[in-house]
C-alpha positions in Angstrom: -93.6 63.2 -86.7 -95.0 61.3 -89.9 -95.0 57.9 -91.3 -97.3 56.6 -93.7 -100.6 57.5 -92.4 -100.2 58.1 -88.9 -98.8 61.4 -87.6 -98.7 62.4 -84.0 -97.5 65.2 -82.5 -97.9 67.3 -79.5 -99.8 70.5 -78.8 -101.7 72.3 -76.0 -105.8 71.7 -75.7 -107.6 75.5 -75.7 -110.6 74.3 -74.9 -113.2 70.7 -74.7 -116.7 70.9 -75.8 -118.9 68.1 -76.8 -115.9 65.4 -76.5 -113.8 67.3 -78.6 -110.3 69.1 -78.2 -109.4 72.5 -79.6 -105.5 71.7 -79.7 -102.5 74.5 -80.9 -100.0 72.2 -82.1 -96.1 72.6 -81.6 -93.6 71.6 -84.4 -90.7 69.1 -83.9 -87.1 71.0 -84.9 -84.3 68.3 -84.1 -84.9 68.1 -80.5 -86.7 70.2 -79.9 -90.2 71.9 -80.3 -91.1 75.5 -81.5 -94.0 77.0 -82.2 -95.2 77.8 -85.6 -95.0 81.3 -86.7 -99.1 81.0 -88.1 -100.9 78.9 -85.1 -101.6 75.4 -86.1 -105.1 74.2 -84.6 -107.5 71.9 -85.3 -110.3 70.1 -83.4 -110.1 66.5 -82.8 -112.1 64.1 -80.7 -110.4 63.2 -77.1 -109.9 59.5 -78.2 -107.2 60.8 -80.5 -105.1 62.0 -77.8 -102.5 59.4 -76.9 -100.9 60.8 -73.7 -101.4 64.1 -71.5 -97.4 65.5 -70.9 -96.4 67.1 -67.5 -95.6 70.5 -66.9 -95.1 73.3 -69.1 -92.6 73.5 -72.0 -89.6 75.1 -71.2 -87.7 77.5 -72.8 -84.4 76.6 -74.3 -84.1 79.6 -76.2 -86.5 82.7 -77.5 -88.2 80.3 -79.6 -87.4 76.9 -78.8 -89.0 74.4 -76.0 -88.2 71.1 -74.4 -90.1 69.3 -72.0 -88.8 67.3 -68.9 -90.5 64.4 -70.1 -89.0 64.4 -73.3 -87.9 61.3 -73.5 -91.0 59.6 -72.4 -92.9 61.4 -75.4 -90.6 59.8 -78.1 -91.3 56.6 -76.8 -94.9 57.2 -77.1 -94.7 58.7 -80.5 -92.5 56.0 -81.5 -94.9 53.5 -80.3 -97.6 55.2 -82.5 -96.1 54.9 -85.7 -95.0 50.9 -85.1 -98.6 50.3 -84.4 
């Protein structure tokens, strides 16, 4: 998600070292999140993480996810880009 100069989105930590996150990010499509076709990662520091989401995504078709929370991380996103 994107406004302006904030962007959030969600993704899965690989790994912490030295108070950073190696994170594999998903990408939103409609309701849903996939994951891209060349991995997306990137290291960031933990204070850029806004929330930890529960469980695992799950499958809603061969290569689309939701996650139970879903709801709960629109509200958090959405909160992002007011702020």
């Amino acid at each position: 998600m994107l406004c302006g100069n904030v962007c959030a989105v969600v993704g899965e930590i690989q790994s912490i070292t030295d108070g950073n996150a190696t994170i594999s990010f998903m990408k939103r499509s409609g309701k849903y999140f996939i994951w891209p076709v060349k991995p997306d990662t990137d290291t960031l520091p933990l204070s850029e993480i806004l929330c930890s989401i529960d469980g695992e995504p799950i499958p809603v078709s061969k290569t689309r996810f939701q996650f139970a929370n879903a709801a709960e991380i629109d509200a958090v996103l959405m909160q992002t880009l007011i702020e």
